[in-house]
N, C-alpha and C positions, 0 to 999 in steps of 0.2 A: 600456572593457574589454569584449570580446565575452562571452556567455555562453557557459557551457560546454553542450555537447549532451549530453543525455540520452544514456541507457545502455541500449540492449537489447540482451537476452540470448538469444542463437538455441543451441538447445540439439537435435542432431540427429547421430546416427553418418554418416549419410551426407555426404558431403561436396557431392556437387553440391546436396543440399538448401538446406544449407547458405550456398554460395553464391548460391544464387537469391535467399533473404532477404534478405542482404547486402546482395543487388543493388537489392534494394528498399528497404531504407532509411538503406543507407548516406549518403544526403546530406541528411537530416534526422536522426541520431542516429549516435552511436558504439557501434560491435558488441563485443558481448565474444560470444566461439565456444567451446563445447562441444561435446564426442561424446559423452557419455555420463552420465549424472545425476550422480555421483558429483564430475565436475568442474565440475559447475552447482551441488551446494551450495557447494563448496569458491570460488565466483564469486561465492554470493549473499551468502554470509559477509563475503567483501570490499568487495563492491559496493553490498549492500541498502540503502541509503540515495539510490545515484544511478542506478539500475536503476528505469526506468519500466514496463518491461512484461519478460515472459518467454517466448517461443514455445516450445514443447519438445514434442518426440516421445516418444509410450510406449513403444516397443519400441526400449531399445537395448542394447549390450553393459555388462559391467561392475554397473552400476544402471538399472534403466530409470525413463521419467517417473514414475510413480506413486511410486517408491519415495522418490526424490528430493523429490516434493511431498510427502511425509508427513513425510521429515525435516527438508524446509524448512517446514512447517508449525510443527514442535516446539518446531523452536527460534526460533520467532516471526519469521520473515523474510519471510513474503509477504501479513503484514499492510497492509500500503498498498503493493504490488505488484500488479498483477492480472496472471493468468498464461492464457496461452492453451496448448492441446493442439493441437497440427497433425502431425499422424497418418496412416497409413496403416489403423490398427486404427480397425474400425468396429463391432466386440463392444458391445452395449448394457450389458455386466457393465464393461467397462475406462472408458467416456464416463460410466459412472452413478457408477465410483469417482472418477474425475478432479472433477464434479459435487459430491460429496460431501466434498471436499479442497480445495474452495474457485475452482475454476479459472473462470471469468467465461465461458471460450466456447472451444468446439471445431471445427474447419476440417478437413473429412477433402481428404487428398489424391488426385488432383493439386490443388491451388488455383485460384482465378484472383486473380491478382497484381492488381488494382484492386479487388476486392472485400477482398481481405486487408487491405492498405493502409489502406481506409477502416473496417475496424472495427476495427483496431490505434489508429490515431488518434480513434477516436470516445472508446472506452476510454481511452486513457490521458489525455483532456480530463476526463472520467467524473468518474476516479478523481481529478485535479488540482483539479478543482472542490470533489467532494466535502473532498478534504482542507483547502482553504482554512475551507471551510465550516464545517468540523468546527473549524480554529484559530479564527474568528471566532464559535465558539461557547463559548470554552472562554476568549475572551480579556474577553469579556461575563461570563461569570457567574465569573469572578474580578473583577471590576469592582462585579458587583452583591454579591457577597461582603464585598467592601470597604467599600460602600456601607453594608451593613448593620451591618458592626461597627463603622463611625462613628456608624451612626442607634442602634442601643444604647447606645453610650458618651454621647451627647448625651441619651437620654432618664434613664438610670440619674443622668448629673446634673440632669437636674432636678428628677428626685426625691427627688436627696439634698439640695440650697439649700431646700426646704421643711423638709426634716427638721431641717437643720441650724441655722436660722431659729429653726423652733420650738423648741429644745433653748436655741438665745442667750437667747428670751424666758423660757424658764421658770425659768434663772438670774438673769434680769436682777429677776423675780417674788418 
């Protein structure tokens, strides 16, 4: 059975932007397309599970990114997402709030498409890794959890075959 391809999310009013992304990584991921924030939470809502990365522009009609990453924030959706900013806005007040909303890394526009490319995919290995890491850590200390309330239960008896020992002999007395 082939795997399924990951999910990115290009999130951008313009449309030829739009397909320029596309165009880069439509053959290693499946695109879900937005115009405007508003249908990038209503995308993240359905997708946040198989949605690897997020590109999204700050200035767009309806909801812009920011606004969008705050309510995808809320409602806990780009917790193990990593989200990029690719922008035309180069305001150090808009990059510092994107920054501050959790966004991993910002690309002002125009791009160059082999640069983009390689740190979309460095990121979303990043983020892959860390998350294994994080279940191989969490699948250990349920293990060693377990460990210990077998090693209680085996010590608590043998403290009690002494006790209970002593108790046979003092009737037997």
């Amino acid at each position: 059975m082939e795997r399924q391809k990951d999910k990115i999310l290009i999130v951008d009013d313009v449309e030829l932007n739009r397909a320029i992304l596309c165009e880069l990584f439509a053959g290693d991921y499946e695109i879900l397309e937005a115009d405007n924030g508003k249908t990038a939470v209503d995308l993240m809502e359905q997708y946040h599970e198989e949605i690897a990365i997020v590109l999204m522009d700050i200035v767009m009609p309806i909801m812009d990114g920011l606004e969008a990453l705050e309510i995808m924030n809320g409602k806990g959706l780009t917790e193990k997402t990593p989200i990029f900013l690719i922008t035309a806005e180069s305001s150090n007040d808009a990059i510092s709030k994107g920054f501050r909303l959790g966004v991993v890394d910002v690309v002002l526009k125009p791009f160059n498409p082999d640069n983009i490319c390689q740190r979309v995919n460095n990121i979303i290995e990043l983020y892959r890794y860390r998350y294994k890491l994080e279940k191989l850590v969490q699948e250990q200390m349920t293990k060693i959890e377990k460990q210990n309330e077998q090693l209680r239960n085996f010590n608590v008896a043998m403290i009690d075959t002494p006790v209970s020992y002593t108790h046979l002999r003092a009737h037997e007395t």
